[in-house]
Structure formats: structure tokens, C-alpha cells
N, CA, C and O of each residue as an XYZ file, in Angstrom:
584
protein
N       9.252     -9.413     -1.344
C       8.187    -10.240     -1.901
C       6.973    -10.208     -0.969
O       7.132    -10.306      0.248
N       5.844    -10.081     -1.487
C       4.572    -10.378     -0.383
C       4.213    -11.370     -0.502
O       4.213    -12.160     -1.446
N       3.771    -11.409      0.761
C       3.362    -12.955      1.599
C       2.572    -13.194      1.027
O       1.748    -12.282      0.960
N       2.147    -14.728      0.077
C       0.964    -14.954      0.124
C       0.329    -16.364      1.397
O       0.825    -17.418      1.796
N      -1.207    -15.504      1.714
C      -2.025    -16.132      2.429
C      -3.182    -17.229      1.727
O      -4.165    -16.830      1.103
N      -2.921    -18.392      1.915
C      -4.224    -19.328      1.541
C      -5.366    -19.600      2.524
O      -5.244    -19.885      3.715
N      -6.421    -19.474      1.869
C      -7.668    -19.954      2.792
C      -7.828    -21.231      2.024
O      -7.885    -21.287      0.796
N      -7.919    -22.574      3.101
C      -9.120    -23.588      2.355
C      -9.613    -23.842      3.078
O      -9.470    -23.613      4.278
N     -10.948    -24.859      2.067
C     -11.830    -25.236      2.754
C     -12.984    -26.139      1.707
O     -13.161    -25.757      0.551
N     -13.491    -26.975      2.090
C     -13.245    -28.041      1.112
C     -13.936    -27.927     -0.234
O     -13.798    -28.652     -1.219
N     -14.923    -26.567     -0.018
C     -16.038    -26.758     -1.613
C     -15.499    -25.500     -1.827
O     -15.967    -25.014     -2.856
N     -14.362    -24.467     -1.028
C     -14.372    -23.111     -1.918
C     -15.598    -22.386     -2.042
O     -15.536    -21.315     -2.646
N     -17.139    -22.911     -1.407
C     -17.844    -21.653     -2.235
C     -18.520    -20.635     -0.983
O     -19.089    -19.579     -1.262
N     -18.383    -21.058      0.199
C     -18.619    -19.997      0.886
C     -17.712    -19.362      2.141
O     -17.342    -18.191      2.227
N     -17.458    -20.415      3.067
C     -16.405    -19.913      4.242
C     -15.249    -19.348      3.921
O     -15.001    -18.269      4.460
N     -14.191    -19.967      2.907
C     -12.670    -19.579      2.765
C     -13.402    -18.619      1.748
O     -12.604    -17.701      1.560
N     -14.672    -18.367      0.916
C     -14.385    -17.053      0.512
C     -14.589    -16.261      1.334
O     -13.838    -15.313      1.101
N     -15.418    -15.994      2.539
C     -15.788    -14.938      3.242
C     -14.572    -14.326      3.982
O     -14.312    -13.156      4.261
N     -13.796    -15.685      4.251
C     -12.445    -15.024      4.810
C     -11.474    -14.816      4.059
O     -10.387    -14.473      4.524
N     -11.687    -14.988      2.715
C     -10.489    -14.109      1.796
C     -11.009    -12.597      1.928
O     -10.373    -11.829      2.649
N     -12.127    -12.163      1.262
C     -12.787    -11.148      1.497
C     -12.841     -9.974      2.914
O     -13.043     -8.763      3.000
N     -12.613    -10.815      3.668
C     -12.137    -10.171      4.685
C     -11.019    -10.025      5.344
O     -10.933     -8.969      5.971
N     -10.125    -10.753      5.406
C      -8.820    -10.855      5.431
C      -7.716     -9.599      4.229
O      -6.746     -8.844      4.288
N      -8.795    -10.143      3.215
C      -7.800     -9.364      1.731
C      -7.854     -7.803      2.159
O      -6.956     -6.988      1.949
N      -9.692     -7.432      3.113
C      -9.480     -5.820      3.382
C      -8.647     -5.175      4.754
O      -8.331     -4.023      5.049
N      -8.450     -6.537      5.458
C      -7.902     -6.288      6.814
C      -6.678     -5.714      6.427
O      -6.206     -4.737      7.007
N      -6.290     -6.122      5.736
C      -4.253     -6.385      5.288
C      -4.117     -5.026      4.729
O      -3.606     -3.993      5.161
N      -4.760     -5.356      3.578
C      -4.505     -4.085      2.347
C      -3.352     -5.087      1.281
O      -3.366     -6.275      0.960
N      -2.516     -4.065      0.996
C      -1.745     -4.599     -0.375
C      -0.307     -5.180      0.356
O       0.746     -5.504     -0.193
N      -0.647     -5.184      1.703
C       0.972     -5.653      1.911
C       1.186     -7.234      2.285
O       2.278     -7.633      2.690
N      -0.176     -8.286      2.084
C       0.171     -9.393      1.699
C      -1.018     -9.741      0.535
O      -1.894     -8.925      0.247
N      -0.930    -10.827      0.034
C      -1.696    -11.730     -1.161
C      -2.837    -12.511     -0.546
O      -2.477    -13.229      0.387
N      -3.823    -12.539     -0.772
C      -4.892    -13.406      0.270
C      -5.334    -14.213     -0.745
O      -5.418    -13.469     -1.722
N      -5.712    -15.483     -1.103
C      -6.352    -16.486     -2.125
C      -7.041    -17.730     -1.020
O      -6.626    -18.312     -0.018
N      -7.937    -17.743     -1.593
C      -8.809    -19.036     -1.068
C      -8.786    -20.099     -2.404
O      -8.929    -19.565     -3.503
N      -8.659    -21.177     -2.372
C      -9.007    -22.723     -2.924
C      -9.837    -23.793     -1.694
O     -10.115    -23.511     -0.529
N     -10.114    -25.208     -2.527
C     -10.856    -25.922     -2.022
C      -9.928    -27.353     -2.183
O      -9.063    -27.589     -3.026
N     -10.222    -27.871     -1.517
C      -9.905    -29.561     -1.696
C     -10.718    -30.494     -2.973
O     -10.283    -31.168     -3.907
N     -11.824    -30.224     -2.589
C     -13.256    -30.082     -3.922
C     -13.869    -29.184     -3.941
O     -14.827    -28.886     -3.227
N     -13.053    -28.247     -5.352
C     -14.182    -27.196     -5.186
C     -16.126    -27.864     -5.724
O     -16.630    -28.882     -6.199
N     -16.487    -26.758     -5.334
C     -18.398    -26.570     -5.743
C     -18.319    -25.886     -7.097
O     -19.193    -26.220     -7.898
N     -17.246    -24.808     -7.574
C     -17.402    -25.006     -8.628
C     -18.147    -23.510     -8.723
O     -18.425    -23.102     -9.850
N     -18.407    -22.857     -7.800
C     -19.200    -21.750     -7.735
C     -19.190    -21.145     -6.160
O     -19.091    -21.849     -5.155
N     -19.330    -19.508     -6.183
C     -19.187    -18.628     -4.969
C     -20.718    -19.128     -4.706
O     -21.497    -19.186     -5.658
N     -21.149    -19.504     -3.322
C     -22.532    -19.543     -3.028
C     -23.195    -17.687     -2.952
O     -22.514    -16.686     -2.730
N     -24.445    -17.746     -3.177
C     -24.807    -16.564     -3.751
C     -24.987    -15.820     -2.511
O     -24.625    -14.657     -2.332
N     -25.681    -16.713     -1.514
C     -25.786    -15.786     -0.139
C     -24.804    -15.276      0.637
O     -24.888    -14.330      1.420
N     -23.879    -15.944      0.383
C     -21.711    -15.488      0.904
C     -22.075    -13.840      0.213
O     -22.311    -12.795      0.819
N     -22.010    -14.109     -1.279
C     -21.889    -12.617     -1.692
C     -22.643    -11.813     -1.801
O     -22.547    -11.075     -2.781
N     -23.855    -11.588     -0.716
C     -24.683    -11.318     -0.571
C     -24.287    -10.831      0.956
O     -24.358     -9.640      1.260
N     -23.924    -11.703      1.761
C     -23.634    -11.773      2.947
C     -22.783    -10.144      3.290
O     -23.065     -9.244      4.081
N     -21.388    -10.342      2.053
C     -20.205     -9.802      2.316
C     -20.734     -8.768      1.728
O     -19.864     -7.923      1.939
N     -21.841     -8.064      0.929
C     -21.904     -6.677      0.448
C     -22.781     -6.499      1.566
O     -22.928     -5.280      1.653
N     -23.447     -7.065      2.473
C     -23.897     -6.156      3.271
C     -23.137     -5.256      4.441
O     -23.542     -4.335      5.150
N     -21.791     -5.962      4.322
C     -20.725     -4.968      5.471
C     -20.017     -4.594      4.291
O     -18.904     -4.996      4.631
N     -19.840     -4.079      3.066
C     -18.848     -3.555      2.048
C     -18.106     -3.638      1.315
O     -17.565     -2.763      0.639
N     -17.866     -5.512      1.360
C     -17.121     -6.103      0.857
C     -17.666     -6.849     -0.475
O     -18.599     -7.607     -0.212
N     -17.248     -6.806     -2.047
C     -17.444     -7.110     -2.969
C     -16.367     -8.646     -3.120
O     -15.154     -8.787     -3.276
N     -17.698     -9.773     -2.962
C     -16.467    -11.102     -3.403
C     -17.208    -11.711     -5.069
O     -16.862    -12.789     -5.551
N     -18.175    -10.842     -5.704
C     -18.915    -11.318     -6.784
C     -18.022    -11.782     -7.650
O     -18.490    -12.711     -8.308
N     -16.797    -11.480     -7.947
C     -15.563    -12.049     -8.870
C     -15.105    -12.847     -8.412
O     -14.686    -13.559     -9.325
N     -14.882    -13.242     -7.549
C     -14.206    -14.379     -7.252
C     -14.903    -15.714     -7.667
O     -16.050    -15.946     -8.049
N     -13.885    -16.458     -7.474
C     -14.255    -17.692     -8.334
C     -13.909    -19.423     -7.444
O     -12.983    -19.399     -6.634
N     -14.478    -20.464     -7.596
C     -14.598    -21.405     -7.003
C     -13.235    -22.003     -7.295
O     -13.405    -22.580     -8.369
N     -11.940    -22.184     -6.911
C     -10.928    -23.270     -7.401
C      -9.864    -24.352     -6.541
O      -9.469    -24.222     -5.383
N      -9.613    -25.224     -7.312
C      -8.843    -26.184     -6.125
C      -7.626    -25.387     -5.996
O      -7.308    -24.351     -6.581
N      -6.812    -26.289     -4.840
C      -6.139    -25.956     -4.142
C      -4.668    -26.316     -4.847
O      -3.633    -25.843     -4.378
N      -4.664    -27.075     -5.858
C      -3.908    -27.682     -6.612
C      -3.255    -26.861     -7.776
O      -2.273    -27.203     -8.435
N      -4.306    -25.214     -7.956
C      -3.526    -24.051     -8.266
C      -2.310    -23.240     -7.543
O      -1.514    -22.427     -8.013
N      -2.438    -23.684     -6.423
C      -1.199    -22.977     -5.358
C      -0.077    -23.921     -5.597
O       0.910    -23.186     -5.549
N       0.328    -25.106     -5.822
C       1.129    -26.537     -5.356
C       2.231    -25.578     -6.016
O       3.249    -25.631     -5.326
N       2.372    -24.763     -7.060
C       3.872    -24.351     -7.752
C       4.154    -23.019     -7.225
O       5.248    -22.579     -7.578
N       3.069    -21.845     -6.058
C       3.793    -21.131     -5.851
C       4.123    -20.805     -4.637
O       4.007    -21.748     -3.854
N       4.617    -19.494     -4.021
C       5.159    -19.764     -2.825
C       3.935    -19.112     -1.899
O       3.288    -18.100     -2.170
N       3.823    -19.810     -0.949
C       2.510    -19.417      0.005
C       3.196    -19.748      1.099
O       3.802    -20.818      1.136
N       3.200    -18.880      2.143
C       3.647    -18.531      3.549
C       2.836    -18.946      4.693
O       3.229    -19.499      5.720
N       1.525    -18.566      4.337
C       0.904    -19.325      5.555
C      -0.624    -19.981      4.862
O      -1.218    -19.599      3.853
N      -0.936    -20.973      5.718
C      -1.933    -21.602      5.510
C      -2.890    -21.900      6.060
O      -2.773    -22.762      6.930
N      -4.374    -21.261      5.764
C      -5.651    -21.291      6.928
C      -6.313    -22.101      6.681
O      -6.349    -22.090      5.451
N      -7.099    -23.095      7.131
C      -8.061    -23.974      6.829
C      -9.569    -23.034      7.507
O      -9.550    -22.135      8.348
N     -10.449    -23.468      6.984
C     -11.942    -23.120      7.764
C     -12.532    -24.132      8.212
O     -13.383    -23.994      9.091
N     -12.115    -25.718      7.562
C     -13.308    -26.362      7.867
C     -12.193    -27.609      7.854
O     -11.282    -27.746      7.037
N     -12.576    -28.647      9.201
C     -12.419    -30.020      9.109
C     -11.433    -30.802      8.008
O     -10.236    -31.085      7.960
N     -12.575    -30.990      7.167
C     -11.996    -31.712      6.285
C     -10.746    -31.199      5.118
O     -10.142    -31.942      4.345
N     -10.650    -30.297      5.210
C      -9.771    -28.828      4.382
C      -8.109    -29.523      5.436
O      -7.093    -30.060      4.996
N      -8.353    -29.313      6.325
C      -7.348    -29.219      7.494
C      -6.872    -30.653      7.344
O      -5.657    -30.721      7.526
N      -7.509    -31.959      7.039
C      -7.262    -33.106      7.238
C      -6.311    -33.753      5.548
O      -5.471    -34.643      5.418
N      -6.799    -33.035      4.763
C      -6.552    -32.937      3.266
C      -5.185    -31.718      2.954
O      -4.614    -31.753      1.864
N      -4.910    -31.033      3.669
C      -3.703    -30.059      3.204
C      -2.775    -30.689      3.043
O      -2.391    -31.457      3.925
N      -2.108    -30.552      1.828
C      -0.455    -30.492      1.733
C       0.055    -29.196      1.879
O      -0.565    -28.133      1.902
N       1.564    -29.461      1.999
C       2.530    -28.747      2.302
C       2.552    -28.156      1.150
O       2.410    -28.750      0.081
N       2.777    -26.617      1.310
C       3.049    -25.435     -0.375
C       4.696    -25.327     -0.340
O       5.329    -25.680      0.655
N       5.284    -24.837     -1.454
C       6.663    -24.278     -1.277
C       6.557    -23.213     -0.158
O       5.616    -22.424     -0.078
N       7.545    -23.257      0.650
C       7.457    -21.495      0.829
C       6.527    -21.980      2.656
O       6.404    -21.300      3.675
N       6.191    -23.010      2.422
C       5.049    -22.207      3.864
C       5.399    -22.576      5.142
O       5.605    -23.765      5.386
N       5.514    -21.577      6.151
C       6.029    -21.063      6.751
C       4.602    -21.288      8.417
O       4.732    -21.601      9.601
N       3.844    -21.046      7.850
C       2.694    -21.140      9.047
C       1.766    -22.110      8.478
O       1.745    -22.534      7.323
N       0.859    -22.455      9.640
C      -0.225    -22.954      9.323
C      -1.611    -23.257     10.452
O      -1.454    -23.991     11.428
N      -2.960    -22.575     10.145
C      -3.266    -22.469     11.320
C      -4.770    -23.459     10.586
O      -4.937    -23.871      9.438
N      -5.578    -23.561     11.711
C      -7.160    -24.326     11.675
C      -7.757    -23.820     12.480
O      -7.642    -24.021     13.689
N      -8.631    -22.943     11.848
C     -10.117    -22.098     12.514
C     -11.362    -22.662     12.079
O     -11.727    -22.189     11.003
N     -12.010    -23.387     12.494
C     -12.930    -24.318     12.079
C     -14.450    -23.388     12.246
O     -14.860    -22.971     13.329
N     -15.260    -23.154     10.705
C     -16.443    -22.427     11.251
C     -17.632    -23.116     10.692
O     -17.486    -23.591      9.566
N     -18.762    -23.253     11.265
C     -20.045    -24.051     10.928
C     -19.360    -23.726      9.082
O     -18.373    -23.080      8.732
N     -20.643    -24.683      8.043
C     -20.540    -24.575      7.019
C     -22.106    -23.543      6.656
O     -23.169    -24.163      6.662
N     -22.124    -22.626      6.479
C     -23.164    -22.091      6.210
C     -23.884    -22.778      4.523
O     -25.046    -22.407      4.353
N     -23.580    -23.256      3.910
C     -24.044    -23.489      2.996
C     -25.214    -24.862      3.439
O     -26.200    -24.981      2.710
N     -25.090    -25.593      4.320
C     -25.924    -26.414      5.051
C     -27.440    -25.644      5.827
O     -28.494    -26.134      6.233
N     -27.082    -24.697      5.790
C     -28.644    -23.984      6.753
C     -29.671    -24.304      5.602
O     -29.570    -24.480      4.387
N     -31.042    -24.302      6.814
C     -31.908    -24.749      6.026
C     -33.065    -23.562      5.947
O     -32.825    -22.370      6.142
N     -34.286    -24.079      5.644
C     -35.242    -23.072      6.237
C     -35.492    -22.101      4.663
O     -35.042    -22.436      3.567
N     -36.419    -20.713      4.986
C     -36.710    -19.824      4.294
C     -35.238    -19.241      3.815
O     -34.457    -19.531      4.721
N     -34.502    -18.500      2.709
C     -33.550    -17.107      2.059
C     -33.339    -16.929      3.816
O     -32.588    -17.597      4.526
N     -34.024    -16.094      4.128
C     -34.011    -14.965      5.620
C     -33.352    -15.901      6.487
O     -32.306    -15.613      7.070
N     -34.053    -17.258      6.617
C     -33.085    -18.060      7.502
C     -31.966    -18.437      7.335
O     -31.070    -18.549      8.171
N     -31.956    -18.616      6.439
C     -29.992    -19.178      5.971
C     -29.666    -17.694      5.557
O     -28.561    -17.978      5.094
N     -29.740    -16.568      5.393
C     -29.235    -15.555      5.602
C     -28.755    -15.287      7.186
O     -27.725    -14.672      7.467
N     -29.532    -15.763      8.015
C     -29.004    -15.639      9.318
C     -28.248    -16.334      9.532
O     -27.631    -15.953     10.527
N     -27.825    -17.366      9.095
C     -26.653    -18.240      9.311
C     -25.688    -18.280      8.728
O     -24.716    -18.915      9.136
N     -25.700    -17.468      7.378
C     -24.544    -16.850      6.599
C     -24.011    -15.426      7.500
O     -22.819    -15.121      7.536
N     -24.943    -14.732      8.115
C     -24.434    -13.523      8.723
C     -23.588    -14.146     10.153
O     -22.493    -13.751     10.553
N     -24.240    -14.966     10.623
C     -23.540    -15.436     12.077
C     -22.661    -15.824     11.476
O     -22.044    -16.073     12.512
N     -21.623    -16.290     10.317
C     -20.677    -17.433     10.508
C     -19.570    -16.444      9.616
O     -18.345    -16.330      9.646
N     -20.697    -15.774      8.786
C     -19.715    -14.341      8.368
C     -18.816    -13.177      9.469
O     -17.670    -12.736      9.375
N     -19.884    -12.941     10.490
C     -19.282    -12.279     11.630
C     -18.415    -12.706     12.964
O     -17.842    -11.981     13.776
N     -18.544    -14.442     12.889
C     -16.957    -15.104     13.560
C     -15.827    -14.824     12.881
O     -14.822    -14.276     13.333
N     -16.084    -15.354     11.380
C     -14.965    -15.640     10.275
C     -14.389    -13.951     10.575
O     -13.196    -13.666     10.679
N     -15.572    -12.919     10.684
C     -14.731    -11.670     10.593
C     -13.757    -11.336     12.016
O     -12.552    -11.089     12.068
N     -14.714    -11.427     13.063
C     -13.558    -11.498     14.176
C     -12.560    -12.175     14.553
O     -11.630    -11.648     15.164
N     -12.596    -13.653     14.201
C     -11.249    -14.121     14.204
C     -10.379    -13.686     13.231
O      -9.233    -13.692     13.679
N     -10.440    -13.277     11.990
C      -9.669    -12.989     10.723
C      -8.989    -11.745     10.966
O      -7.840    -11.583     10.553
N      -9.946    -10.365     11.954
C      -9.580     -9.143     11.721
C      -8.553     -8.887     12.690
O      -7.677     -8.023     12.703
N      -8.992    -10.342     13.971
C      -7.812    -10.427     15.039
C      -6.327    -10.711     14.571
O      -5.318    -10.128     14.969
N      -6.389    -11.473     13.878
C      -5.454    -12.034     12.800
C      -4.645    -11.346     12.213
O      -3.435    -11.523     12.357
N      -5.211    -10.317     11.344
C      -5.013     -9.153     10.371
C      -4.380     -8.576     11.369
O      -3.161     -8.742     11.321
N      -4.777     -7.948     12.272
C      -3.833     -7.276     13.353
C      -2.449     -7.417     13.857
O      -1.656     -6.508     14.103
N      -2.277     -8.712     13.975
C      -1.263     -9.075     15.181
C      -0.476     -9.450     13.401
O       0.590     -8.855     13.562
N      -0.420     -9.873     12.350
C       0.212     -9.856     11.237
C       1.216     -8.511     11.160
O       2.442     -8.410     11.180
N       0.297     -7.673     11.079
C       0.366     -5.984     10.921
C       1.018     -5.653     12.052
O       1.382     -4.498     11.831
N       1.306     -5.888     12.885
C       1.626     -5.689     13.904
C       3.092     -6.097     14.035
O       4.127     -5.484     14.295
N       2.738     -7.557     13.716
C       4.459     -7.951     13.459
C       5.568     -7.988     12.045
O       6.697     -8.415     11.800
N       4.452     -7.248     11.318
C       5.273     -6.307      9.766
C       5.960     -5.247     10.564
O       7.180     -5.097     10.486
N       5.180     -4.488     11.353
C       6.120     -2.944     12.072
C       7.227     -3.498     12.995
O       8.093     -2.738     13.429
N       7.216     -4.429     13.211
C       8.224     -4.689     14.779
C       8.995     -5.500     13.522
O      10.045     -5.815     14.083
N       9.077     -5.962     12.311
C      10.038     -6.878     11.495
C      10.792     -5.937     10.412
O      11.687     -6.332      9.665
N      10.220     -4.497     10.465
C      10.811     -3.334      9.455
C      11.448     -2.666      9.964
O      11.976     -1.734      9.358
């Protein structure tokens, strides 16, 4: 069975997607990556997917949803991005881990497009180095568990 991975985070529309999106390419097909929200927004913020095609990654399909879609299936580990995500989790069937990587909320920047583009790219390129570190040592301990 493959693992599935949850991202939350409390509106779903920009952090836990950037790190599904990146996480989902770190892995490949040998686990499940899904992001939900506590409250979703209801919508992907536009500069996230904007953000993520500028390094290659397509999150334009994805979609804003609570977390209350996972409660019936089995999810293995569990990431929070933000505070309040982390303070709000329940327990899934099945889960096995659970970690809290807390990253600014980019949907808060202010300023000109260009400026909150810079603050979608900075918070896009933590989310990616902690995630791809992640992705690794996962992958890592799939070969040493086969």
C-alpha cells in the first residue's frame, strides 16, 4: 500500500499547497501527497501557482479542501505548515508520524504583484528545502526498509 502524506494548514490556499507540489515531485509515485485545511479559503491563491510554475511545478488543479476529507482514510504521516493547522489536527486512521514546519503565510504580503511575489518565492524556496530534505531521508529509508 502507499503511504499517504498530508499537508495542512489552515486556509489550504497557499503554503500546504506549495508543499504538496513539491513534496508530490520529490517522492514520485512511491507515496500519496494531499494537502487540506482546517478552514479552507476555498481557492489555490493565484501567486502560489504562479510561484510553483516558475521552478516547473504545475499546482493549477489543485483545489482548496478541508481536512475532514482525510478523517476515513489511512494517512501515515502528518505535516502541518502553519501554527494554527498544528494546534487544530486530529488524529487520521493509520498515522504513524507527525511533524510541524511552521512557514511565514505568504498570502499576508503586502505591497505591489512583484512584492508579494517576493514573498511567495522566499517562503516557496524554504517550504522547498525543508520538504526536498524530507523527500530524501523518506527515500532513503524506503531502500534500507526493502
Amino acid at each position: 500500500m502507499t503511504p499517504t502524506i498530508l499537508i495542512l494548514c489552515t486556509g489550504n490556499s497557499c503554503r500546504s499547497h506549495l508543499a504538496e507540489g513539491i513534496l508530490r515531485q520529490a517522492l514520485g509515485p512511491a507515496f500519496q501527497v494531499a494537502s487540506a485545511g482546517s478552514k479552507p479559503a476555498g481557492y489555490v491563491h493565484p501567486l502560489a501557482i504562479r510561484a510553483m510554475a516558475e521552478i516547473g511545478i504545475d499546482i493549477s488543479a489543485h483545489r482548496s479542501k478541508h481536512l475532514d476529507e482525510f478523517l476515513s482514510q489511512s494517512v501515515e504521516t502528518v505535516i502541518t505548515v502553519c501554527g494554527n493547522a498544528d494546534q487544530a489536527c486530529p488524529m487520521f486512521p493509520g498515522q504513524v508520524n507527525r511533524h510541524h514546519w511552521g512557514f511565514d503565510d505568504p498570502a499576508h504580503a503586502t505591497g505591489t504583484e512583484e512584492e508579494q511575489m517576493q514573498v511567495f518565492r522566499r517562503v516557496r524556496d524554504e517550504i522547498r528545502r525543508v520538504f526536498q530534505a524530507y523527500a530524501s531521508g523518506r527515500l532513503d529509508q524506503q531502500k534500507v526498509v526493502a
